[in-house]
Backbone as JSON Lines, residues from 0, in Angstrom:
{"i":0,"aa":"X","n":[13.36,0.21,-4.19],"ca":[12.21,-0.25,-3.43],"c":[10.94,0.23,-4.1]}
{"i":1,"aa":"X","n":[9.8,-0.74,-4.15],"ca":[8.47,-0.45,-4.6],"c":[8.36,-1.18,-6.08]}
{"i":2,"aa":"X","n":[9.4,-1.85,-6.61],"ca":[8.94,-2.52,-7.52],"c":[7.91,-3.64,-7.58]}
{"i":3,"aa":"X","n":[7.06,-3.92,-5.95],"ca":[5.93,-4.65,-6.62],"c":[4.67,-4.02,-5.51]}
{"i":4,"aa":"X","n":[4.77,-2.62,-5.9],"ca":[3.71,-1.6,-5.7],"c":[3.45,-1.55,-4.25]}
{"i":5,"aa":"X","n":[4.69,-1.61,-3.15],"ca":[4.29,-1.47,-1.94],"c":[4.38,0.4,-1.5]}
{"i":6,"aa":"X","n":[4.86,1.05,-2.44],"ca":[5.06,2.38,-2.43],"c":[3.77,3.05,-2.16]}
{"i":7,"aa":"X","n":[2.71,2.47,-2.6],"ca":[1.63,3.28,-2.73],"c":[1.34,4.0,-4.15]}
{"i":8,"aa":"X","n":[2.35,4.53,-4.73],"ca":[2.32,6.1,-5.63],"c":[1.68,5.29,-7.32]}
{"i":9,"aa":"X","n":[0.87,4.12,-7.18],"ca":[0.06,3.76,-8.6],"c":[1.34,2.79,-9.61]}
{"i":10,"aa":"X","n":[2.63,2.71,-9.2],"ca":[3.34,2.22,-10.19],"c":[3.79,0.96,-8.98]}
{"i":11,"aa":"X","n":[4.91,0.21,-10.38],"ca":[5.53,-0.85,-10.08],"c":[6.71,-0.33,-10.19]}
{"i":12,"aa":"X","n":[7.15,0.42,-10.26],"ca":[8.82,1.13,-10.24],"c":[9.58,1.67,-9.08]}
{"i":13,"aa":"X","n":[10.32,1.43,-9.05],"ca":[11.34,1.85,-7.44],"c":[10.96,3.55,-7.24]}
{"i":14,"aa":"X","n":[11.2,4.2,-6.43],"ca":[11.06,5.12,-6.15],"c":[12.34,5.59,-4.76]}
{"i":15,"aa":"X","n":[13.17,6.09,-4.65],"ca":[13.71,6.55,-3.64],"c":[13.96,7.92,-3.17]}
{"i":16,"aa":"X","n":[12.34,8.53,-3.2],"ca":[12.24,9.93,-2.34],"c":[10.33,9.59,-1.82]}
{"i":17,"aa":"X","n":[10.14,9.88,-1.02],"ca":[8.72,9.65,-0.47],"c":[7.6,10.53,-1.69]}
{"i":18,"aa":"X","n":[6.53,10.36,-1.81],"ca":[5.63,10.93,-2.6],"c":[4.41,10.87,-2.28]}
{"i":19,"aa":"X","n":[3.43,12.25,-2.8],"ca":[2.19,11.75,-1.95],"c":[1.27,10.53,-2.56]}
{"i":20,"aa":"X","n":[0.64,10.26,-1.99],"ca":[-0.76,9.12,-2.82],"c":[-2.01,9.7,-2.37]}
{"i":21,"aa":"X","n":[-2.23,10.19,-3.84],"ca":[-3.6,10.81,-3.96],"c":[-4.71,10.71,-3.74]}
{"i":22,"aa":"X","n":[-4.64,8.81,-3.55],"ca":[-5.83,8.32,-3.08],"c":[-6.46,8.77,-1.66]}
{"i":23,"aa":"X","n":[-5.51,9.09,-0.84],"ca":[-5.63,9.28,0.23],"c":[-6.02,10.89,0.43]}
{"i":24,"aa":"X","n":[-5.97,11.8,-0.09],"ca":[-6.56,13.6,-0.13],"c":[-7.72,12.72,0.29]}
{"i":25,"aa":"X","n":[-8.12,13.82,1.43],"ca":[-9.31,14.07,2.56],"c":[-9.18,13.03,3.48]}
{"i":26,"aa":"X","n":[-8.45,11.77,3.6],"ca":[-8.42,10.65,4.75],"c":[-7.46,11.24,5.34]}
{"i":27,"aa":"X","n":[-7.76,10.99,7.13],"ca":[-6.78,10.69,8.22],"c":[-6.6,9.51,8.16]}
{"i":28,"aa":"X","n":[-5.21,9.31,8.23],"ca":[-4.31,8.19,8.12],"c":[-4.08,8.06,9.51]}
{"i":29,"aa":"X","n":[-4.22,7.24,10.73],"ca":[-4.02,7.4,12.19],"c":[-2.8,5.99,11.94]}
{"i":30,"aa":"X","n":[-2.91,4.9,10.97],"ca":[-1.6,3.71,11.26],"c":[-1.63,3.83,10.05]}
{"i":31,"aa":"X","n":[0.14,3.02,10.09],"ca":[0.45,3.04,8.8],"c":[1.74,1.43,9.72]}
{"i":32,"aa":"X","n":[1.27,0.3,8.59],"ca":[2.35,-1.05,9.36],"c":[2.74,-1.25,7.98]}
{"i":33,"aa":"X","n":[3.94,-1.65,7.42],"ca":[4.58,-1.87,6.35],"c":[5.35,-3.06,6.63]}
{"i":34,"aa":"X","n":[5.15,-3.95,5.7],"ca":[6.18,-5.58,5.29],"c":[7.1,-5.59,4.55]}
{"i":35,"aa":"X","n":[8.08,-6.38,4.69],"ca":[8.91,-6.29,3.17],"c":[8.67,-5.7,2.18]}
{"i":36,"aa":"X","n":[7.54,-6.2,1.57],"ca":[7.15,-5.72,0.09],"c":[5.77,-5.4,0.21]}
{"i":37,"aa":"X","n":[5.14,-4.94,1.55],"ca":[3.75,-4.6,1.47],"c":[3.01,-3.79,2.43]}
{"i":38,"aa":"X","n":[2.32,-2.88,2.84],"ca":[1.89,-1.93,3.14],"c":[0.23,-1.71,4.06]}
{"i":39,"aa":"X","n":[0.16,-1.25,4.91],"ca":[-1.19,-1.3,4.76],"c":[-1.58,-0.11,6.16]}
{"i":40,"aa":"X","n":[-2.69,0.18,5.72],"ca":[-2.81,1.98,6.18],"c":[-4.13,1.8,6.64]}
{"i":41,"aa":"X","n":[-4.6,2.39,7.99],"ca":[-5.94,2.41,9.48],"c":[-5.85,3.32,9.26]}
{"i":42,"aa":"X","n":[-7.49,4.25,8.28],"ca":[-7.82,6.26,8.49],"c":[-9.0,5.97,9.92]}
{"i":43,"aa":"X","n":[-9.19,7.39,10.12],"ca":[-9.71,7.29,11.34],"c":[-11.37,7.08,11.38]}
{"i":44,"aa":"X","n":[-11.6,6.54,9.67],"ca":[-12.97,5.66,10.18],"c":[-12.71,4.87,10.16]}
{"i":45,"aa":"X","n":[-11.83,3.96,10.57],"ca":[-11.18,2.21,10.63],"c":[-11.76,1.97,9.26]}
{"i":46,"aa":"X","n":[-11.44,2.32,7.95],"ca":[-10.95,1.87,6.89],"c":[-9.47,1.03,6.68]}
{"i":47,"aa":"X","n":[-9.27,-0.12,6.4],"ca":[-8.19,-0.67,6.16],"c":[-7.42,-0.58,4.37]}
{"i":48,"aa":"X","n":[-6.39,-0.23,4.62],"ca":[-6.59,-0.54,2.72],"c":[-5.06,-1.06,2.98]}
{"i":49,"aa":"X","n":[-4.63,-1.71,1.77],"ca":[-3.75,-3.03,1.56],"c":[-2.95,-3.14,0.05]}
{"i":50,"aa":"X","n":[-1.86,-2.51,0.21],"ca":[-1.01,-2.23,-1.47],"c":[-0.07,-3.07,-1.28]}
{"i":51,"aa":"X","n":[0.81,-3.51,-2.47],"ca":[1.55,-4.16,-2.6],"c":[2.41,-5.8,-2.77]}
{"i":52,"aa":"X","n":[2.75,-6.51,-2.42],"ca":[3.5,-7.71,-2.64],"c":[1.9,-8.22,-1.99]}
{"i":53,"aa":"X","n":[1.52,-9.74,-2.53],"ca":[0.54,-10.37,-2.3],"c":[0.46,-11.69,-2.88]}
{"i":54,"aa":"X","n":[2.26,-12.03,-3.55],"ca":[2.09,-13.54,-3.79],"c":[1.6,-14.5,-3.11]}
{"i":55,"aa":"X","n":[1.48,-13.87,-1.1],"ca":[1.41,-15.24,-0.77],"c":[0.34,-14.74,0.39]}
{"i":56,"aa":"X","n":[-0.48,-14.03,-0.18],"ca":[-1.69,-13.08,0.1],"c":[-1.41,-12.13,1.38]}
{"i":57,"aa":"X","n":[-0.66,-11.66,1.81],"ca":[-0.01,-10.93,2.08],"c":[-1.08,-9.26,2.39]}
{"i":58,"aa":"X","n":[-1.78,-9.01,1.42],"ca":[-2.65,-7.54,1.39],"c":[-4.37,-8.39,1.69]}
{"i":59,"aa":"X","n":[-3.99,-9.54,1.7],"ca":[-5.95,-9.96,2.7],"c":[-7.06,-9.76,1.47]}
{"i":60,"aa":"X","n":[-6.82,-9.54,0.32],"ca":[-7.36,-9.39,-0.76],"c":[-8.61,-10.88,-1.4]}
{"i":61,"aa":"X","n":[-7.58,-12.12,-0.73],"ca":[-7.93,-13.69,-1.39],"c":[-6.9,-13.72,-2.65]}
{"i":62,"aa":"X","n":[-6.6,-12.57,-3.27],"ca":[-5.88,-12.94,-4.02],"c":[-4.75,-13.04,-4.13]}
{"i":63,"aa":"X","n":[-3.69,-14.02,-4.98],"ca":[-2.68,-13.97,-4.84],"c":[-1.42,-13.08,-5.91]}
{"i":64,"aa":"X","n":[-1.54,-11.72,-5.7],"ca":[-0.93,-11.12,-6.96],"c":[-0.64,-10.02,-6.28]}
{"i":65,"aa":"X","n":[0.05,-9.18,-6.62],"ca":[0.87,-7.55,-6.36],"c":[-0.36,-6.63,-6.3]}
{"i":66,"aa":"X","n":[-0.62,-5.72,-5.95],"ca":[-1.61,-4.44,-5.93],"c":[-1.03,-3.07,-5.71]}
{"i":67,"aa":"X","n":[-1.61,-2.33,-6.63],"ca":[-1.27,-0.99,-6.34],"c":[-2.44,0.04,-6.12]}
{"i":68,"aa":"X","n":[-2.51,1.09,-5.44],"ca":[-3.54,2.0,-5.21],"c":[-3.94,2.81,-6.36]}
């Protein structure tokens, strides 16, 4: 799982043990809703952010392509 960067952790490679994402040092994370292949994380200044699978725009970006943090 995480080969098209819904992991969070900057890569496109599977990963099967949890890891932190750095991006996130100093945010409260209050939600966290995850898709098949995609991710997306509410800190507690209602920041939205949006990783992962996005062929079929999927992360709200406009674009249609994979993202990683």
């Amino acid at each position: 799982m995480g080969e098209r960067g819904e992991c969070g952790h900057g890569k496109f490679d599977d990963s099967e043990s949890p890891m932190r994402i750095k991006f996130f040092d100093g945010k409260v994370i209050v939600k966290i809703c995850a898709g098949n292949h995609h991710t997306l994380a509410l800190t507690s200044n209602n920041e939205l952010y949006s990783w992962g699978a996005g062929t079929n725009g999927q992360c709200g970006y406009g674009e249609f392509e994979n993202t990683v943090i």
